[in-house]
Steps between C-alpha positions, in 0.01 A plus 500: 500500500184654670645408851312225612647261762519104383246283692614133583231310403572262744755387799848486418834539603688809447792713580443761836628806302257397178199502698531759808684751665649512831559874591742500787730178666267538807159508355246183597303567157572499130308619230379330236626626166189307272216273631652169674297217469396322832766252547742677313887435590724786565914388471773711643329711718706777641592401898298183476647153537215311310288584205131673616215367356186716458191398678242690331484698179696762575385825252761732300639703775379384783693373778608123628693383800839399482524363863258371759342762678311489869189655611615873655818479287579782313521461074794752360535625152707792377693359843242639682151399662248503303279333741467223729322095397160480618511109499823283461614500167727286290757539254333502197168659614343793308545780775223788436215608701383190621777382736687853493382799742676834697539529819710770725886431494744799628703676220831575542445873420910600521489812393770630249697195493446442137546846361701508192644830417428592117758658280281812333577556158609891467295738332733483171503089494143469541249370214186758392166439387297797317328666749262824555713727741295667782623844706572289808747259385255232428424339178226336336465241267166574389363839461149498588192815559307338819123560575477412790197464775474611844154275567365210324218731402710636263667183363234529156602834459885443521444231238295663270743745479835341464299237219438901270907460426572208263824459325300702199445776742848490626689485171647894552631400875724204346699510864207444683425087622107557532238669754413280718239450796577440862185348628413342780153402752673723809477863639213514750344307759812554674622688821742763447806461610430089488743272371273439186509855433839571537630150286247629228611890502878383532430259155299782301829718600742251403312455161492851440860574587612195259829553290236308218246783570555828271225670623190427646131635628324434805102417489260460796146498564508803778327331780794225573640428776840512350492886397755577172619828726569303774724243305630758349621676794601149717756422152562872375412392202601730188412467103692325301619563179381823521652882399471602896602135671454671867088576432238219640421188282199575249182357751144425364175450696200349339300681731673870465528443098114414455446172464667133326505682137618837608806353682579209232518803264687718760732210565591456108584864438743480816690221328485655196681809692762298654586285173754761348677524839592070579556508110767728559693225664713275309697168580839545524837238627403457876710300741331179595522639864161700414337156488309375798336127443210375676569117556203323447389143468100359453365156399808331645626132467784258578713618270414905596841437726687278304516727158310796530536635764906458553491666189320822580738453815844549273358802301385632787889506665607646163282786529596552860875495348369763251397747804103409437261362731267163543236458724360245646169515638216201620580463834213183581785329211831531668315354848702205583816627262544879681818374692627463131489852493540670836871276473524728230427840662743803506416552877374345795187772511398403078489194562296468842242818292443176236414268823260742635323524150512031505338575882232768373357220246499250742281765703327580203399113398433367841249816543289417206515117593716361204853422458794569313488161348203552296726747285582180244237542260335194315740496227786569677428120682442367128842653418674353766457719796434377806535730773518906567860417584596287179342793288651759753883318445440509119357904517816664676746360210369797297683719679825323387798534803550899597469656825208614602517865543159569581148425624192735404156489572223451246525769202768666750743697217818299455802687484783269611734347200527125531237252630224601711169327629160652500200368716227390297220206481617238289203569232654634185304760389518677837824435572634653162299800522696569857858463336394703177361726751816524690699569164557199346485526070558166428360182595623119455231244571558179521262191424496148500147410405446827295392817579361807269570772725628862403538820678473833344673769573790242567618233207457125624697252424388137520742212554378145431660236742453208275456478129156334460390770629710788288359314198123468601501823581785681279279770422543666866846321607771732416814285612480078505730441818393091456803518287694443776364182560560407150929557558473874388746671811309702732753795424407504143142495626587824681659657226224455321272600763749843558474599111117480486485721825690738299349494198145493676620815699571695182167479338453131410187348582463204724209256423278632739549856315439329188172407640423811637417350861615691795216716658307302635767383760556761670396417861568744840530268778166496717527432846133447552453822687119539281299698691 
């Protein structure tokens, strides 16, 4: 079975539960579970005293009415709002962005009403993965030699010398995961001291201070505004994997070494001098508390909240029973679904620190004259998705039902066990690199129309919400969670899910690995602060 929905070819009559999917007793909407025909006939519909009968074509998880609807009135799914009718609309209608728009409605922000307390696992009961051990506590599950830049004038040169170390080159460092390059368009242009500067130098630190990073150089032009000593000093940053751990990072400037060649050349012989050292380290049994997952979702659809996404939302309570940690991050795609979470907040003053981040975007957006409704992208509409709040109801369900213990800003270190939230645009690439950045060294990434995104120093994970798409694009899905759909139980899903975090943490490679993408995504957050 390659996972394609049946198509009616024409109107018929069939059973509710055949067809769609009504998520909740109080929802206005179902979902369609395969294209309905126009004219179609829907039987036994949950809370309805009459069959519905579609009005227009209504495409493979997209949404219908089940009741009438009045202009103003708001439209609920998951049993919340997703947004309010535009026009009247009748039972039956296709509801999408046509006839469905936001508006402001008060949330009911309750703050630590709905905390759960979790049961952690002792140290003794808990499962391990095989992970690199590092001095302060930390482990990773990759074990990487960065080269990193300071300045976008030295992005060539960090690339030209992590591509000298192939897996021929590296064959005597067998525990070493690759050299990699951390490059990125940033570094000068900037104030010092400017939010810009201190997101960027608080993201180069994070990278370099990665449980996935063995060791690591720095490399600048010389002229930058963001100066290696001074990042150095601001983080007290030290070598790693090094004989003498408490000396300053190996630091290269194109300028000081002579020139492109010089410091590529330079550059390669410092690696070369720091390969012996990470290869020292070996995986050993680590308690899954080490692991900290950056919840992630891109190319979203319909289903993102139905399968996928709940999914990623059990595994990530299991870890958080292990002792590890999830984050969530995104915070334009929790707007309209944040009272989920502050309900959910250990204290009054977490929860009203996630509000303040929900107010600084509305700041944010209104200042550079667009809205927070824009965030559905055009597939996310062809999937399904109407609104920022549909999307946004579907998006929190990764992180599953645990307290949140924390809220950090962007690349901010996270040290709390349990569930925290980082701010962070909703764009992937940059909002990854802040939670890898802030310690994460694992991702999950969800997707319902398909995504080929990796991340390197951290793993990622992709989880396809339906399985047309797990099957078109098999080569970079790792899990199929449109099995679900298909009468497979969401636990087993998990399970599944859980195992392949493991295994993935203790050396296996994910697709994207496989394919060898995950440089190019790393992204610092850029205020706009060019000067």
């Amino acid at each position: 079975m390659n996972g394609e929905l049946l198509i009616p070819l024409e109107a018929t009559t069939l059973a509710f539960e055949e067809a769609a999917l009504k998520l909740h007793p109080d929802d206005d909407v179902a979902i369609a579970k395969l294209t309905l025909a126009a004219g179609t006939t829907l039987r036994d519909v949950p809370g309805a005293d009459c069959p519905v009968r579609t009005a227009q074509a209504i495409p493979v998880g997209h949404k219908f009415a089940l009741r009438p609807l009045a202009p103003g009135q708001p439209i609920r799914r998951y049993g919340q709002v997703i947004g309010f009718a535009r026009q009247a609309i009748q039972a039956g209608d296709h509801v999408h962005v046509h006839n469905c728009g936001v508006a402001d409605f008060e949330r009911d922000y309750a703050f630590g009403v709905d905390v759960k307390p979790v049961s952690v696992l002792p140290v003794a009961q808990r499962r391990t993965f095989m992970g690199y051990p590092r001095p302060d506590g930390r482990a990773g599950t990759r074990n990487y030699v960065a080269v990193i830049s300071t300045v976008n004038c030295s992005a060539h040169v960090v690339r030209a010398i992590a591509r000298a170390f192939t897996k021929e080159t590296l064959a005597d460092f067998p525990n070493v995961d690759g050299v990699i390059a951390i490059a990125h368009g940033l570094g000068c242009a900037v104030r010092v001291g400017s939010e810009d500067y201190v997101l960027l130098q608080r993201v180069l630190a994070g990278m370099a201070n990665h449980p996935n990073v063995g060791g690591y150089v720095l490399v600048g032009l010389g002229c930058e505004v963001n100066q290696i000593n001074d990042l150095v000093d601001n983080y007290r940053l030290r070598a790693n994997g090094e004989a003498q751990p408490n000396t300053p990072p190996l630091a290269l400037t194109i300028q000081e070494t002579g020139g492109t060649r010089k410091t590529i050349e330079a550059g390669i012989a410092a690696v070369r001098a720091l390969l012996p050292a990470v290869n020292a380290v070996a995986r050993q049994p680590t308690p899954l508390s080490a692991l900290t997952v950056a919840l992630q979702c891109g190319g979203s659809d319909s289903w993102s909240g139905v399968t996928a996404n709940p999914v990623l939302g059990m595994v990530s309570d299991m870890l958080v029973q292990q002792g590890g940690s999830v984050v969530l991050a995104e915070t334009p795609e929790i707007y309209g679904a944040e009272h989920l979470l502050t309900r959910r907040a250990i204290s009054r003053e977490v929860g009203e620190k996630l509000i303040q981040k929900v107010r600084w975007w509305e700041q944010h957006t209104a200042k550079h004259g667009i809205e927070i409704d824009n965030n559905p992208s055009y597939g996310n509409k062809v999937g399904g998705l109407t609104t920022i709040f549909e999307k946004s109801l579907g998006a929190v369900a990764k992180a599953g039902t645990s307290p949140l213990v924390d809220v950090v800003d962007y690349a901010e270190p996270v040290t709390r066990p349990g569930f925290t939230f980082m701010d962070s645009p909703g764009y992937d690439p940059v909002s990854v690199t802040g939670q890898v950045a802030g310690g994460c060294n694992l991702v999950v990434f969800t997707t319902g129309r398909g995504s080929c995104f990796g991340f390197k120093p951290a793993p990622s994970i992709k989880v396809a919400s339906n399985s047309a798409t797990y099957w078109r694009m098999e080569e970079d899905m790792d899990i199929n969670a449109g099995k679900v759909l298909e009468g497979i139980p969401m636990q087993a899903v998990a399970d599944e899910l859980m195992d392949y975090v493991i295994a993935v943490a203790s050396g296996q490679q994910s697709k994207s690995e496989a394919l060898q993408i995950g440089e190019e995504e790393f992204q610092p957050w850029n205020l706009g602060g060019i000067l």
